[in-house]
MILUMDREN-333171 format. One record per residue (C-alpha): x, y, z. Coordinates in pm, 1 decimal, decimal comma. Layout:
N
SITE        x        y        z
SITE        X        Y        Z
...
This chain:
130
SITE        x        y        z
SITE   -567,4  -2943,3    369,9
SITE   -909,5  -3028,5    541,8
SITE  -1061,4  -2836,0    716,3
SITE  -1259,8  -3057,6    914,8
SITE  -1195,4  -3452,3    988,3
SITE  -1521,8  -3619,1   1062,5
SITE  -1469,1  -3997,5   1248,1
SITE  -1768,0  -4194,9   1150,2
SITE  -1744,0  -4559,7   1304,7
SITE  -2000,5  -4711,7   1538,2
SITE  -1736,4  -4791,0   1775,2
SITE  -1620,7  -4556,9   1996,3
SITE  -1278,3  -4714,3   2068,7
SITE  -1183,1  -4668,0   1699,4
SITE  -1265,9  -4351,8   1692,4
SITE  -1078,7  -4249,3   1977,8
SITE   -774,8  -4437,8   1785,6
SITE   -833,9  -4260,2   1482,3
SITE   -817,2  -3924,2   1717,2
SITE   -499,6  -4036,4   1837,6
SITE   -343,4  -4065,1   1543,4
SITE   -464,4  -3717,0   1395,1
SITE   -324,0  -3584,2   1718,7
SITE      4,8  -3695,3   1638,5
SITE    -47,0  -3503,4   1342,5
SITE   -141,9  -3179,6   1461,5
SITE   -496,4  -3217,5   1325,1
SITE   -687,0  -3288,4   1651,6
SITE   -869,5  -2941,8   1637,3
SITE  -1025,3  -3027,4   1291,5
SITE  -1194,5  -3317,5   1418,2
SITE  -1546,5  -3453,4   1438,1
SITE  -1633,7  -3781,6   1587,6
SITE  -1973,7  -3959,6   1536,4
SITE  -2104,2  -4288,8   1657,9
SITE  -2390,0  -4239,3   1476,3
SITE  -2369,8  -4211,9   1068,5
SITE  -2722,2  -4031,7   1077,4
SITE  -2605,3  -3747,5   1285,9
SITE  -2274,0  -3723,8   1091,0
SITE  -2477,1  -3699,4    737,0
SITE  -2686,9  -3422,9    980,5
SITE  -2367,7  -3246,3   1033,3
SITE  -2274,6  -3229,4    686,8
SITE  -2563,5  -3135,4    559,8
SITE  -2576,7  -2804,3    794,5
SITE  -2214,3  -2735,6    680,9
SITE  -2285,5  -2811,3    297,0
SITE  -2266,1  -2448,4    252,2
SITE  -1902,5  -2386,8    341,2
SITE  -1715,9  -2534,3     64,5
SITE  -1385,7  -2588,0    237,4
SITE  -1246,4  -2921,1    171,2
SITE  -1333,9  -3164,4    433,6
SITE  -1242,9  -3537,4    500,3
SITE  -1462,3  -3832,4    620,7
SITE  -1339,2  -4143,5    749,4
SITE  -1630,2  -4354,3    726,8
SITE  -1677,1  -4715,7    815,2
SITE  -1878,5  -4980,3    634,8
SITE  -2055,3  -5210,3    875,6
SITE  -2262,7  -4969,6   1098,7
SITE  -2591,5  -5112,4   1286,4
SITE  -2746,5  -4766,2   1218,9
SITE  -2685,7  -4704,8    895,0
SITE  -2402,5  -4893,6    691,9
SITE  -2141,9  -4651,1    480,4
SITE  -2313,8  -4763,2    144,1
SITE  -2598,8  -4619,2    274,1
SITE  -2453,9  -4290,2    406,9
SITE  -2292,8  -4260,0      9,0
SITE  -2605,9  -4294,7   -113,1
SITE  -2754,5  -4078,9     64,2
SITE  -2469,8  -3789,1     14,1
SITE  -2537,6  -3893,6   -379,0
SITE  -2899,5  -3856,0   -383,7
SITE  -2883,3  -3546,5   -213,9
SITE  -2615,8  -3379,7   -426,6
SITE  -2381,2  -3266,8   -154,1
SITE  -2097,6  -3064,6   -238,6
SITE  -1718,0  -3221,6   -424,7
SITE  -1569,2  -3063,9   -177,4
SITE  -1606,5  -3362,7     61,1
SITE  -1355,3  -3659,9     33,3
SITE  -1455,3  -4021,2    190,6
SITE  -1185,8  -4284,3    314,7
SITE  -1348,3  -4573,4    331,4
SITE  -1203,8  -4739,6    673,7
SITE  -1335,5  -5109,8    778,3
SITE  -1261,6  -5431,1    855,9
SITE  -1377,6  -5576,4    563,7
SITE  -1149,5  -5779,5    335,5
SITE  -1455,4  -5839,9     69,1
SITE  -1375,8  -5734,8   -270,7
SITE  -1745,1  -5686,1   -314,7
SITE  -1687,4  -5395,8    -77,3
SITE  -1435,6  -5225,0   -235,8
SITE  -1661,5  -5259,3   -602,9
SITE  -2002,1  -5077,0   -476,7
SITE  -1733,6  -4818,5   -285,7
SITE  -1602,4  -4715,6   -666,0
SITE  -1983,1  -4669,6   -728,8
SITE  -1924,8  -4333,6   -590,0
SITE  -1617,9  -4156,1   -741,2
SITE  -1724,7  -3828,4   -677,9
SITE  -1681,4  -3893,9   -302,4
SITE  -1479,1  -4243,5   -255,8
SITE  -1044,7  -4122,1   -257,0
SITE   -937,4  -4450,7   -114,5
SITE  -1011,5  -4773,1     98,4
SITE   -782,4  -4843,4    395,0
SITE   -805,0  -5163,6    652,8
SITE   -866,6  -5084,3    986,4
SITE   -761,9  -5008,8   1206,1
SITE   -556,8  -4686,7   1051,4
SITE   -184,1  -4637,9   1099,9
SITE     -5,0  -4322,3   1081,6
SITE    136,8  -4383,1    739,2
SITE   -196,1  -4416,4    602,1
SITE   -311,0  -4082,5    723,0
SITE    -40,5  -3905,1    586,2
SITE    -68,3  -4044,5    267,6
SITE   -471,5  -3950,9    289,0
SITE   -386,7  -3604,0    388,1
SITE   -105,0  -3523,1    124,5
SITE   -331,7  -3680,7   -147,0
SITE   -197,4  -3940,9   -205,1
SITE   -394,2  -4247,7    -57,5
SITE   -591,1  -4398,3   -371,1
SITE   -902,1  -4652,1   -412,4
């Protein structure tokens, strides 16, 4: 199980969906919800230390920064295994779903938006695959 659930989506409303849904599932306490992907990629790199497993739920198409870019940057700067990425969007492009296997070592899976509650439990019993 993770230990901590970080919502990364520039939109507010789908986070607060996403939140929803993990409080249906009990998970509500483990969560972390950023608008921005910079300050989530901030947050993870002051918690690289602890090596608990955690989740991120990441969108693609971010103004900021898109969720390429945030892989990248978790690949450049050699952040932990422990740390599994869902990519969640709105994006039908199978171009998307190619660069997103680019990074294995994060990248478990690649879900349309916006989630459902079958989708999360198959992410959180291990089960949801790219």
């Amino acid at each position: 199980m993770y230990s901590e659930i970080y919502l990364v989506d520039d939109l507010e409303m789908t986070n607060l969906m996403h939140q929803v849904l993990l409080r249906q599932l009990n998970l509500e306490d483990k969560v972390k919800s950023f608008t921005n992907p910079e300050e989530a990629l901030d947050d993870l790199r002051f918690n690289k230390s602890n090596m608990a497993p955690k989740l991120v739920l990441l969108d693609i198409n971010m103004p900021e920064m898109n969720g390429f870019e945030f892989l990248e940057f978790m690949a450049l700067e050699e952040f932990p295994l422990n740390i599994d990425v869902i990519m969640v969007t709105s994006s039908t492009a199978y171009a998307d779903k190619i660069l997103a296997e680019k990074y294995p070592q994060f990248v478990k899976g690649f879900v349309q938006k916006p989630l459902q509650i079958e989708n999360l439990v198959e992410i959180m019993t291990g089960s949801y695959s790219l």
